[in-house]
N, C-alpha and C positions, 0 to 999 in steps of 0.2 A: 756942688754944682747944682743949679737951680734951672729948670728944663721951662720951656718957654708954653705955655697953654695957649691956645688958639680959641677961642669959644667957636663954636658950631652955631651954625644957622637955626631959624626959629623953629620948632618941630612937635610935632603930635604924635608918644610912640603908644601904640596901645599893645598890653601884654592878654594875649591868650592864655590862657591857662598862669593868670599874674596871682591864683593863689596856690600854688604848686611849688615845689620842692625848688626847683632851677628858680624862679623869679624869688624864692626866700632866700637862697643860698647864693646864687651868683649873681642876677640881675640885677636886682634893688639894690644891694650894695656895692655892687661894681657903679651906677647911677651917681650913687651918693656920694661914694669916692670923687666923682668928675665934679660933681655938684659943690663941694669943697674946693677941688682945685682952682673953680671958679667958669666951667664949659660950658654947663650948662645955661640961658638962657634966662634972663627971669620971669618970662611967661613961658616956657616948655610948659606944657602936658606931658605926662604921664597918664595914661589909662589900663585898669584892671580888669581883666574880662574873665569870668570864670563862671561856674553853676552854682560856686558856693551862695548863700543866702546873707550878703554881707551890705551895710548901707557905708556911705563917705566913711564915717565916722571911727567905724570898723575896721575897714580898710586903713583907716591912718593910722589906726591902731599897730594892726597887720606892720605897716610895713617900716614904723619904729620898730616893732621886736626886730624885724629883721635884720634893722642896720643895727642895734646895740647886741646881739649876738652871733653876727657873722663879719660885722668888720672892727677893727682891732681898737681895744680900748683908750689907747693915744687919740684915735681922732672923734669919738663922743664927745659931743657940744651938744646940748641940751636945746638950746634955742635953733643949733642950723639943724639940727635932726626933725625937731618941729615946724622949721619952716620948709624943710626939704619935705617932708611927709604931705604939707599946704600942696604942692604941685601935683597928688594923686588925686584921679578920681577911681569911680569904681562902676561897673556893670554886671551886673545878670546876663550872661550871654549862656542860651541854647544854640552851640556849635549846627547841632541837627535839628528845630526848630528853627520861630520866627522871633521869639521870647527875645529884647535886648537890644535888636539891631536896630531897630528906630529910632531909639532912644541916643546909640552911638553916632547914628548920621547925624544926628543935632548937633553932638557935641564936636566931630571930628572936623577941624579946618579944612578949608582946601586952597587957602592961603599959602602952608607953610610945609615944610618937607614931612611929609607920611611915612610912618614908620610902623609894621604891623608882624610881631613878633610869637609865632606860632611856636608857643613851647607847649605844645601840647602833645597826643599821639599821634604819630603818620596819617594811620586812617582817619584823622580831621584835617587834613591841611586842604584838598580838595572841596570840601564842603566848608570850611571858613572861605578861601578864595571864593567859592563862587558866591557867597551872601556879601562880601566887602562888593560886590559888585549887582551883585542884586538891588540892595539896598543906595548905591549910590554913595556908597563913604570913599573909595581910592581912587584920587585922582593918576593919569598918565604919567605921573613920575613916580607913582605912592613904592616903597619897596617892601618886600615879605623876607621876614627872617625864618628859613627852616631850620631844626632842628634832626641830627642822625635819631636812628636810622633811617637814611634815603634811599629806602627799598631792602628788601632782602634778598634782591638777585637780582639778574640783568633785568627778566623779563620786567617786575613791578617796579625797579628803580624807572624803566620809561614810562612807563603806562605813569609811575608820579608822575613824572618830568611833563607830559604829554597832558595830565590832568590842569598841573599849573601853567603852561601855554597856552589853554585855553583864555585865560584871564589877565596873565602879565608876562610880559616879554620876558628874556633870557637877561637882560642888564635889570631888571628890577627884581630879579629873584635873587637870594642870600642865601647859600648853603652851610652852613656855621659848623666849622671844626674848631674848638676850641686851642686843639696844641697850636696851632698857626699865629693864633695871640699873643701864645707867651714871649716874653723878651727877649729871650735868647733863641727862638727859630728865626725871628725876624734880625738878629744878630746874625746869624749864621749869614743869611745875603747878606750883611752887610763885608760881614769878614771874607765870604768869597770873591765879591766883587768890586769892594773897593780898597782892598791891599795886595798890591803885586809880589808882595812876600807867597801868598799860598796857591791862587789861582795856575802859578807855570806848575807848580806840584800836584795839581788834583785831578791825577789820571790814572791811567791802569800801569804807564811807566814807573812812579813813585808810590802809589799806594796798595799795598800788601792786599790790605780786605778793610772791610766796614763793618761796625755792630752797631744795630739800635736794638734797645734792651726797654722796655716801658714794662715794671714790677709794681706789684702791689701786695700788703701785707694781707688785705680784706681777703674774705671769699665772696660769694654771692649770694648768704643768707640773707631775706627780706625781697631778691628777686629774681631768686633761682628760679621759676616755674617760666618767666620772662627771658634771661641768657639764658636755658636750658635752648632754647630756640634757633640761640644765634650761636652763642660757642666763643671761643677767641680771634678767630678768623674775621666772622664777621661784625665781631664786636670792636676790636682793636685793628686789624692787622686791614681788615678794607680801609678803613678811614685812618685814623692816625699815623699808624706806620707808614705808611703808600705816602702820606703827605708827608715823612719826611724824607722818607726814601727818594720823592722828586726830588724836591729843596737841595739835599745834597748830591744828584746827579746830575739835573738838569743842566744845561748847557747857558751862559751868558743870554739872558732877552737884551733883542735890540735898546729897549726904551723900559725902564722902571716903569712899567702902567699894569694896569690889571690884567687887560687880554693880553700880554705880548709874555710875562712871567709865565700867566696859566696856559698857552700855547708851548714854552717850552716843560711844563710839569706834563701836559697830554705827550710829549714825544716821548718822554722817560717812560711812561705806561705803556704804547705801546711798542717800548723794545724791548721791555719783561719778556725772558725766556719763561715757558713752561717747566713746572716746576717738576722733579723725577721724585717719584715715591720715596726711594730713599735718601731723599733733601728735605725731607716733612719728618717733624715729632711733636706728636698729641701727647696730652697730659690734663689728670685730673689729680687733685689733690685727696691724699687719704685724711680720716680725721687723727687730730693732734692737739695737743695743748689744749685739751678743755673744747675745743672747738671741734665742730661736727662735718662728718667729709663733704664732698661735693654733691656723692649720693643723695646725701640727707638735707643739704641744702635747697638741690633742687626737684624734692620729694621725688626722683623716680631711680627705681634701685638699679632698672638696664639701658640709664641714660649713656650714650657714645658721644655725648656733646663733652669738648673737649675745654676746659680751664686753664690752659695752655698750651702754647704754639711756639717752634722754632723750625726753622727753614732757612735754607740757603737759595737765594735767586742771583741771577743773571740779568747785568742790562746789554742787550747787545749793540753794541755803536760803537763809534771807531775808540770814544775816551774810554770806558769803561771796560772794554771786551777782553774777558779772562781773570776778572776783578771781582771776587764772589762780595755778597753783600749779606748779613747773615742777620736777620730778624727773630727776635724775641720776647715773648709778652708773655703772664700769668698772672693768676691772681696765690693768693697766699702763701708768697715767698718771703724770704729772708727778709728782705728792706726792702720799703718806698723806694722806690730809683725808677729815672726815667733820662737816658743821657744817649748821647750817639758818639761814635768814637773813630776817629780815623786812625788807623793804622798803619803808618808810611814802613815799605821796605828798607832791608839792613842797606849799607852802604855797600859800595858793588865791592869792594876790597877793604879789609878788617886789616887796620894795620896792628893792633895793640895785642898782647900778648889773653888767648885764652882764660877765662877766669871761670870761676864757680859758680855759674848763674845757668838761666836758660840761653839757651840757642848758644852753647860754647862761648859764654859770656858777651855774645852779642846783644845789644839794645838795639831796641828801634826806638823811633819818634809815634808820640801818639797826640791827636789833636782829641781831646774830649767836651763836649759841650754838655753841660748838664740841666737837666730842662725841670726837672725837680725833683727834692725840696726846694732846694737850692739852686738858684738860676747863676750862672756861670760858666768857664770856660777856664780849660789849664791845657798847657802846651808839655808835651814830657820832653825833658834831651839829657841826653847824657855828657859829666863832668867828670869832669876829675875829685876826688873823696881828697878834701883835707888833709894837710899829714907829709912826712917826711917816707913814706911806707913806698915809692914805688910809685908807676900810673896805676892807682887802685881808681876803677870806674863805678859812678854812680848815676841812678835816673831821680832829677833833680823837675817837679813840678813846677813850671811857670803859671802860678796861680790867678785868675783874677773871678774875685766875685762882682756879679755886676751893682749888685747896693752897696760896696765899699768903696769900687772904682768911681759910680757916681755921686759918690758924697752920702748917702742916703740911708735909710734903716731899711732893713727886708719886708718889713710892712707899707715901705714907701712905692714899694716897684709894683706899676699899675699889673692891674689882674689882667688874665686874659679876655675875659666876656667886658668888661669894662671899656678896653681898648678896643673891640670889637665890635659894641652898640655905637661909639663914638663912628667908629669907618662906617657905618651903615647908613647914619646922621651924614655925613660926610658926605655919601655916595661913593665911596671909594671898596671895590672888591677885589684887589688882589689879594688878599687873605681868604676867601671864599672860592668854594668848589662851584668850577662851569656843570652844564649838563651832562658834555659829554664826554669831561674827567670823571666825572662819577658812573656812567655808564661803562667809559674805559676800565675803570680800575673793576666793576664788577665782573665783566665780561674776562679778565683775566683769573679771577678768584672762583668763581663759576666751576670751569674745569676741576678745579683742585679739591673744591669741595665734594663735586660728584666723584672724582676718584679712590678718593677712601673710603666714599658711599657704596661702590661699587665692586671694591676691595674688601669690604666688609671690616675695615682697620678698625679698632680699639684702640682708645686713651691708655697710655702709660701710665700707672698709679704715681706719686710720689710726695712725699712727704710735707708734711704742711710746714713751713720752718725753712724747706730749704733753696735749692737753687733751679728745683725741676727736675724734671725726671733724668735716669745716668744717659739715656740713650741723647739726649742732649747733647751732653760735654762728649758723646763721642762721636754727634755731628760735624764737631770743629777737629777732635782729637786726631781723628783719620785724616786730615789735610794737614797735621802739624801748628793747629793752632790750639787756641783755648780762649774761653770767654772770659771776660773780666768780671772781676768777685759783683757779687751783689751786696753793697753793704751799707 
């Protein structure tokens, strides 16, 4: 199946901080990917803004290595890497000086769509805005790409919000979650609302409970001093999680457009119930396997900042209400996994005889979407097991991965930041956090933080290798459930 490319209109994007880690690792080559497919433009700009001391030449340099070591060796071509490389320029930009920015009004159009991508730290986004304006470089359509973290609590996620209002409207500001790119959240609407198979099912009548699980093998060696700060909550569970936790509650928007989605994501935030102490478990990992604990990561020996997080919440509305939702993230577990999982209730009468399994040989249905490694989606139900034996029952996986369904290699399925600079080029932000979704989801997480501030709570230790601390598995155990393996 060969997917139909659109080119985007002509555009000037210039990268802040274009010699940093995010524009080596995801930017550039998410670029070059489109720049292949054929999207890009053949006068786009590109522009590099950073403190480094680099001239053109350098920079072209620069952002070869980038694409020949961060995107897959199938698609290196020598001559489109060099010609893709021709479309950078580069700048000397002093964020907090005046060093750069004159230089960039020359060069920035005001012809073509503006595009001004702040991957930089927070405490620059307010002083870049106001020199793009200062200087006269963003025109009335121009848009700003942010980057998390958008604030570290209510009060400074407005006072951002409040800093970037001064300079560009609410429609030309970009709040960049990356999971929202991936293919399979953007599946997920797809499979809610345009197949009448699951939509009558996805309510608190037919669904048991929910898990979203985002794992990682890493710890936070290199920027432990950095998450020591923020913790799992507000590293993961404000942004990520909360954005899928709408996705999958939110209610039908009238109209597929950006405001009318992010209107029904704001109603899901604020019917979040307040979370009860004993629906929270912190967790920091001990050292293990050669690798050193969380302590030692983030040099401080009576850190309380927590390397993972699991909690049971509540949405309250007529679909959802009595439907727990059970959220999960850490860092140095078992396996990379990152998947959301519906869990539909037993059928209301078991007619089949008892078996050897759980729940008195009862199965459910489970819908799993899995967001990574592996972008896909498998449906579980139960069969009847081959065989002359009896009704012996089995749970038989409805597998589909989405680079096989589409014809495709896994190196084929666009990245997420990739397909996200594209919507921004576009203009198009339903993938992107409003204001005052991000000030909603703080305003809820707020409370919960200060309560075990205030509780004086400790992180559960737990092993580096495994699934999180025990007090976990007996957040769900006490309801009669259990979480799905991490593997």
């Amino acid at each position: 199946m060969v997917s139909r490319v659109i080119p985007v209109e002509r555009f000037d994007l210039v990268i802040f901080g274009g010699t940093g880690d995010l524009a080596r690792r995801k930017i550039i080559p998410g670029l070059y990917r489109r720049y292949l497919a054929g999207q890009l433009p053949d006068d786009a700009r590109i522009i590099g803004a950073a403190r480094t001391d680099f001239d053109r030449d350098e920079y072209e340099g620069f952002v070869r290595d980038a694409v020949e070591k961060y995107v897959h060796v199938k698609k290196h071509n020598g001559d489109k890497i060099k010609a893709f490389s021709k479309l950078f320029s580069y700048f000397k930009i002093d964020a907090l000086g005046d060093e750069g920015w004159k230089g960039l009004a020359r060069l920035v159009r005001k012809d073509v769509v503006q595009a001004f991508y702040f991957s930089v730290a927070p405490r620059l986004f307010g002083e870049l805005a106001k020199r793009l304006h200062k200087y006269k470089i963003s025109n009335d359509q121009a848009r700003i790409v942010v980057e998390k973290p958008f604030g570290h609590d209510l009060e400074s996620a407005k006072k951002l919000n409040a800093v970037l209002a001064e300079y560009f409207d609410e429609a030309q500001i970009y709040r960049i979650d990356h999971y929202l790119g991936k293919e399979t959240v953007q599946n997920l609407m797809a499979v809610r609302f345009a197949n009448i198979l699951f939509e009558p099912l996805w309510n608190a009548q037919y669904v048991d409970h929910i898990q979203i699980t985002v794992a990682e093998t890493v710890g936070v060696g290199g920027r432990g001093t950095y998450y020591d700060k923020s913790g799992a909550m507000r590293d993961m569970v404000q942004n990520h999680l909360m954005q899928l936790l709408c996705l999958i509650a939110m209610e039908p928007p009238a109209h597929f457009d950006p405001d009318a989605v992010r209107d029904e994501k704001l109603k899901v935030i604020r019917a979040l119930d307040p979370v009860l102490p004993e629906d929270i478990v912190r967790g920091q990992y001990r050292a293990g396997d050669g690798e050193d604990s969380y302590l030692e990561d983030a040099e401080n020996p009576d850190s309380k900042t927590e390397s993972f997080m699991a909690m049971m919440v509540h949405v309250s509305n007529w679909r959802w209400n009595g439907t727990p939702f059970f959220l999960r993230t850490g860092k140095r577990l078992r396996a990379r996994k990152s998947e959301i999982a519906v869990i539909f209730k037993d059928p209301p009468h078991f007619i089949f005889e008892p078996q050897d399994s759980a729940q008195d040989g009862r199965r459910c249905n489970e819908l799993v979407i899995h967001l990574q490694p592996d972008e896909g989606m498998d449906l579980r139900v139960t069969l009847k097991e081959p065989g002359p034996g009896g009704m012996r029952l089995m749970d038989v996986p409805l597998d589909m991965s989405f680079a096989e369904a589409m014809g495709r290699d896994a190196d084929e399925i666009p990245d997420a930041y990739e397909r996200l600079v594209m919507d921004v080029i576009r203009g198009n932000q339903t993938l992107f956090m409003r204001g005052d979704e991000v000030e909603a989801a703080w305003g809820w997480v707020d409370p919960i933080i200060e309560g075990w501030r205030s509780r004086g709570d400790k992180p559960k230790g737990y092993d580096a290798g495994s699934s999180g601390p025990e007090d976990a598995l007996m957040l769900m155990h006490r309801l009669g459930r259990r979480w799905r393996e991490i593997t």
